[in-house]
ROLO-183024 format. One record per residue (C-alpha): residue in three letters; x, y, z; residue number from 1. Coordinates in steps of 0.5 Angstrom, whole numbers, m for minus. Last residue first. Layout:
! residues N
+---------+-------+-------+-------+-----+
: residuo :    px :    py :    pz : num :
+---------+-------+-------+-------+-----+
:     ALA :     X :     Y :     Z : NUM :
...
+---------+-------+-------+-------+-----+
***
This chain:
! residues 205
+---------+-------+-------+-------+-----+
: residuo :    px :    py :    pz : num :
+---------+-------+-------+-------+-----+
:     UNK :    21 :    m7 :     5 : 205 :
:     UNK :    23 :    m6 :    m2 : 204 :
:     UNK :    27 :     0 :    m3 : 203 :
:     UNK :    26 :     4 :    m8 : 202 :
:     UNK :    28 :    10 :   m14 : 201 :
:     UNK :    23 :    15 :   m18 : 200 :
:     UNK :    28 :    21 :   m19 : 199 :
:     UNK :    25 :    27 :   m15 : 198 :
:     UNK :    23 :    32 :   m21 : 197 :
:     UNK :    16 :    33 :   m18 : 196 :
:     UNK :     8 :    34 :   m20 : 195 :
:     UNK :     8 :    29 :   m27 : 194 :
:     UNK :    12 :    24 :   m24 : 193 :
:     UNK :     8 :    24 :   m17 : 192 :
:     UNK :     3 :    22 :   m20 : 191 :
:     UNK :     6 :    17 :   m26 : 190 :
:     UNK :     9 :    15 :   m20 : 189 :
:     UNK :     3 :    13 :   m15 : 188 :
:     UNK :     1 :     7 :   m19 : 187 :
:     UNK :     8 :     3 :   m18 : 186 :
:     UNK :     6 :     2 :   m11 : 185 :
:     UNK :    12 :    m1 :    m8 : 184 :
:     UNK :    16 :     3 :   m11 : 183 :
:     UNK :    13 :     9 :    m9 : 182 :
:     UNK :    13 :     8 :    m2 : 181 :
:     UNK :    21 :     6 :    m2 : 180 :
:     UNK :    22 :    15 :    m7 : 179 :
:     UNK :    18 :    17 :     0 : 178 :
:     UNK :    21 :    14 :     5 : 177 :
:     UNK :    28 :    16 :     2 : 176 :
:     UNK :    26 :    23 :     1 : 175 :
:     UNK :    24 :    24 :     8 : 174 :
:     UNK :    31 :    19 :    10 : 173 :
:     UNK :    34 :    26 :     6 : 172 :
:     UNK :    31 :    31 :    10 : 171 :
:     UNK :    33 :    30 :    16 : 170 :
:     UNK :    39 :    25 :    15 : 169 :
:     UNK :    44 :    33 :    14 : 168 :
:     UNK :    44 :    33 :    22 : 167 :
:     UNK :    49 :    28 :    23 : 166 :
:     UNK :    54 :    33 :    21 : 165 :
:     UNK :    61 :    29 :    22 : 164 :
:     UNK :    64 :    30 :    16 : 163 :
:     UNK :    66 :    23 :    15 : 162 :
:     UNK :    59 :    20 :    18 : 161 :
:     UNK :    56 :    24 :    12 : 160 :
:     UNK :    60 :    21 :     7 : 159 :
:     UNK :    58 :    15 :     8 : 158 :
:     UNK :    51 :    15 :    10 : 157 :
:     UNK :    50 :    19 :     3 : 156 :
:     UNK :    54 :    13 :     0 : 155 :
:     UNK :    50 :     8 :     3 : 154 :
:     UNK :    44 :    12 :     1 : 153 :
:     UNK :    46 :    13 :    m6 : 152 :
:     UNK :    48 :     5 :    m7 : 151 :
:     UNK :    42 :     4 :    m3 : 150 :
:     UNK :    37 :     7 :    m8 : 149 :
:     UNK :    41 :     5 :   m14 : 148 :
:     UNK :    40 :    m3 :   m13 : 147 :
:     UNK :    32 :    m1 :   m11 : 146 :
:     UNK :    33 :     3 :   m18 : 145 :
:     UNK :    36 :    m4 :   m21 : 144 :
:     UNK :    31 :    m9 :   m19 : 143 :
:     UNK :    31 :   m14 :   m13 : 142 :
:     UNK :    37 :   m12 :   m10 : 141 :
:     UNK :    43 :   m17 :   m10 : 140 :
:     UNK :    48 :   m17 :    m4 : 139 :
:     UNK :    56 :   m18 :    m5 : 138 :
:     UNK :    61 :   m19 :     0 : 137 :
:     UNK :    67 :   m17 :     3 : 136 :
:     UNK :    72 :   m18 :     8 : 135 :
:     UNK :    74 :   m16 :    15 : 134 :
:     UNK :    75 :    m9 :    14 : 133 :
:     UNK :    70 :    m7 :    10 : 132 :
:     UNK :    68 :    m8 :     3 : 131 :
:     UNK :    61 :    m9 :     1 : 130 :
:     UNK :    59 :   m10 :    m7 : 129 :
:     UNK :    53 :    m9 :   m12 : 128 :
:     UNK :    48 :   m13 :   m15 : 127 :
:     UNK :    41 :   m12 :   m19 : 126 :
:     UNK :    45 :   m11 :   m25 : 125 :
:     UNK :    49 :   m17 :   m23 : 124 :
:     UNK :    42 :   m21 :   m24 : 123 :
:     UNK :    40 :   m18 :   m31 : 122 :
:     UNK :    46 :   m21 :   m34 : 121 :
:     UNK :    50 :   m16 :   m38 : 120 :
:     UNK :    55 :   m13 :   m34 : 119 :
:     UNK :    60 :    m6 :   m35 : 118 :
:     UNK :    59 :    m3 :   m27 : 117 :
:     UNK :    57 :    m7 :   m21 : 116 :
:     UNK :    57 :    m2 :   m16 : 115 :
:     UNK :    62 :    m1 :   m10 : 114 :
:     UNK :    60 :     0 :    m3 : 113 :
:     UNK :    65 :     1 :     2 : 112 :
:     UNK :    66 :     1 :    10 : 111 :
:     UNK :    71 :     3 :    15 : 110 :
:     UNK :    68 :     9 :    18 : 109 :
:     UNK :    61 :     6 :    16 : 108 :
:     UNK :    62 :     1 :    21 : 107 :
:     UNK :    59 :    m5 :    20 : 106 :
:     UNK :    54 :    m9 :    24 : 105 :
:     UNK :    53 :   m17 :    22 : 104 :
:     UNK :    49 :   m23 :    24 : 103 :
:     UNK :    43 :   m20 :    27 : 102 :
:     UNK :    37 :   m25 :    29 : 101 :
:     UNK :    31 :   m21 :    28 : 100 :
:     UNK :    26 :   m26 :    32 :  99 :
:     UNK :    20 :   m29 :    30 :  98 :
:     UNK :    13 :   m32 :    35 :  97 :
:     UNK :    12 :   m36 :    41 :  96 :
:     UNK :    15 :   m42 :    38 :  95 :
:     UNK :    20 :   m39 :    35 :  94 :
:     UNK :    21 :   m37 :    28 :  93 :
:     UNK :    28 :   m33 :    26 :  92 :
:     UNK :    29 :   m27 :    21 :  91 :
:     UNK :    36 :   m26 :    19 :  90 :
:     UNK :    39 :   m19 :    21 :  89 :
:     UNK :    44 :   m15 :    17 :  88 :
:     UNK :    48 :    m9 :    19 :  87 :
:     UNK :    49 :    m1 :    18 :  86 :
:     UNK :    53 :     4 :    22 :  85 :
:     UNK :    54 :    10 :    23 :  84 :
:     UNK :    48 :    14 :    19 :  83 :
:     UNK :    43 :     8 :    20 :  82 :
:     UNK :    43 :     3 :    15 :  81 :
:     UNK :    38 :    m4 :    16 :  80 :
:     UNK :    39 :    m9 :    12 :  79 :
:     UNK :    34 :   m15 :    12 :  78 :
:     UNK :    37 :   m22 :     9 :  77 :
:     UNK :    35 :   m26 :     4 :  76 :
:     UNK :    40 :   m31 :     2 :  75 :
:     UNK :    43 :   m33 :    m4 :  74 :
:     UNK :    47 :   m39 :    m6 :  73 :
:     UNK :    51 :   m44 :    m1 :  72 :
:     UNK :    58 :   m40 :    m3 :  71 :
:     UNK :    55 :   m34 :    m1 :  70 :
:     UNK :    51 :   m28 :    m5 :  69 :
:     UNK :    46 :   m24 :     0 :  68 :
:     UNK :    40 :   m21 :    m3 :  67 :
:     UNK :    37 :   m16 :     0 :  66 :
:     UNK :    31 :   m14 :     4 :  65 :
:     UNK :    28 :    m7 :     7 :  64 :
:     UNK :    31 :    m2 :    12 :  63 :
:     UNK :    33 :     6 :    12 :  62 :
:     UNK :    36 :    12 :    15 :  61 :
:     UNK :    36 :    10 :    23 :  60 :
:     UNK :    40 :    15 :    26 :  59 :
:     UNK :    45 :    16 :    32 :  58 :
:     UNK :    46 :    22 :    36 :  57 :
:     UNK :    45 :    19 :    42 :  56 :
:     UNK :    47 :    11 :    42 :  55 :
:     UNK :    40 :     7 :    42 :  54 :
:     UNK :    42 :     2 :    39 :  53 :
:     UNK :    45 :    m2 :    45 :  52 :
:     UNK :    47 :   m10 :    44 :  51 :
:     UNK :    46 :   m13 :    37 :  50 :
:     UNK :    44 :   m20 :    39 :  49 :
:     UNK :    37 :   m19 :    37 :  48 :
:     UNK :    34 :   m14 :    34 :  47 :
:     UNK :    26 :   m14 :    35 :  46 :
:     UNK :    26 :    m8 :    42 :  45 :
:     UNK :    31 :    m4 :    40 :  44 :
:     UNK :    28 :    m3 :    33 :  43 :
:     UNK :    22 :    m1 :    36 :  42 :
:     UNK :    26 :     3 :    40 :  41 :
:     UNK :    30 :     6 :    36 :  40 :
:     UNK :    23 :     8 :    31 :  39 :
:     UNK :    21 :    12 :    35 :  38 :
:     UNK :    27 :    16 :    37 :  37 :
:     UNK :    27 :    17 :    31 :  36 :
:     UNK :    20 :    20 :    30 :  35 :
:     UNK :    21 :    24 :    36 :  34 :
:     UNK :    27 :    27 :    33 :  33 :
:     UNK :    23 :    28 :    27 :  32 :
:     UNK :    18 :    32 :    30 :  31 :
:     UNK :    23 :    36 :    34 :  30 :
:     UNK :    26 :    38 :    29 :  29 :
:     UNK :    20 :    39 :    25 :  28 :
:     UNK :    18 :    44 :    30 :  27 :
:     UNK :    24 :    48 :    31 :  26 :
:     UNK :    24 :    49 :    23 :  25 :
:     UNK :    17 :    52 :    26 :  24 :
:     UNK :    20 :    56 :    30 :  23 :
:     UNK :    26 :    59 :    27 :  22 :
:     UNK :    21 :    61 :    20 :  21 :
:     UNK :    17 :    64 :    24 :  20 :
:     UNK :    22 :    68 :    27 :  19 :
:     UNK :    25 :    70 :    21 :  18 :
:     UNK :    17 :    72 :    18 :  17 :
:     UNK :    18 :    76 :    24 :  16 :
:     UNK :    24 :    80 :    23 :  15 :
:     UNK :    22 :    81 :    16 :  14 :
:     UNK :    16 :    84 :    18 :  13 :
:     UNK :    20 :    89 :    23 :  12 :
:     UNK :    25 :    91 :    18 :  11 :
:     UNK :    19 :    93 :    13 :  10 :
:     UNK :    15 :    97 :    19 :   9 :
:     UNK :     9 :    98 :    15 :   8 :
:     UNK :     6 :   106 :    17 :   7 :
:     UNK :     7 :   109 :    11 :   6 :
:     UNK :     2 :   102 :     9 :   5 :
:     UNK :    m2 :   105 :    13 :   4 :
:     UNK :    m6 :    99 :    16 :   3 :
:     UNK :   m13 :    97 :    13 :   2 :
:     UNK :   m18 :    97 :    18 :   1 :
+---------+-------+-------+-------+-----+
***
């Protein structure tokens, strides 16, 4: 039976369709608060020498492999940025197996990243620069849209932790997952490029 359209309570729809909308937001909170917390624990459990990561409110943003450039040339290192601080693990084999052993964890209240601007070689194009309290040093990515993902998730990060709204990661570690998937196979972007106006840019993992 078709309902009488004099009869339609417009206040009341819309208050509905807003409880609906409250409830599934709800939903995805929760989802990806599970899938944090997740992730927290997987990392707990395979870095070492790092201490508690599972502090409240903090929350992973995006890991993958960087160059670190030293006196002794470059080394791999596996980056993991979180919304408060980021850290470098290096990886070691042991009899029973590999640890993620961690050499630095920086604050993002003292951290700044700076790009490489104005250079020709394409190795410095891939490069930019951390500065904390301590000291600085340069990571190079292995192309220049993995270079601009960092810088734009370190940034984002940064800010962030300034204004104090740890609930503003959502969305955006979604796009980061999203745009490091993409680059990693490189069939799916000309999809996704002709359905959305997302910027394709990666991570390699």
């Amino acid at each position: 039976e078709k309902a009488d359209p004099k009869n339609i309570n417009i206040a009341e729809i819309g208050e509905a369709r807003e409880h609906i909308e409250k409830a599934l937001k709800h939903v995805n909170q929760s989802t990806r608060a599970a899938e944090n917390a997740r992730k927290m624990m997987r990392l707990q459990r395979e870095l070492v020498g790092v201490g508690n990561l599972l502090r409240p409110g903090r929350v992973f943003i995006m890991e993958g492999t960087l160059l670190k450039l030293g006196v002794n040339g470059a080394k791999p290192k596996i980056f993991f940025l979180f919304n408060d601080v980021v850290l470098y693990a290096v990886k070691r084999n042991m009899i029973y197996g590999s640890q993620l052993l961690v050499r630095k964890v920086i604050p993002l209240t003292e951290l700044k990243v700076e790009n490489k601007e104005g250079v020709e070689s394409s190795s410095d194009r891939c490069s930019f620069s951390l500065t904390y309290r301590d000291g600085s040093f340069i990571v190079m990515a292995t192309c220049a849209a993995e270079k601009d993902l960092w810088l734009e998730a370190l940034q984002e990060a940064i800010n962030g932790m300034k204004e104090e709204k740890s609930e503003l990661f959502d969305d955006f570690r979604s796009s980061i997952e999203v745009r490091q998937r993409q680059i990693s196979h490189p069939s799916e972007i000309t999809i996704t490029a002709s359905t959305s106006s997302l910027t394709v840019k990666h991570v390699y993992d």
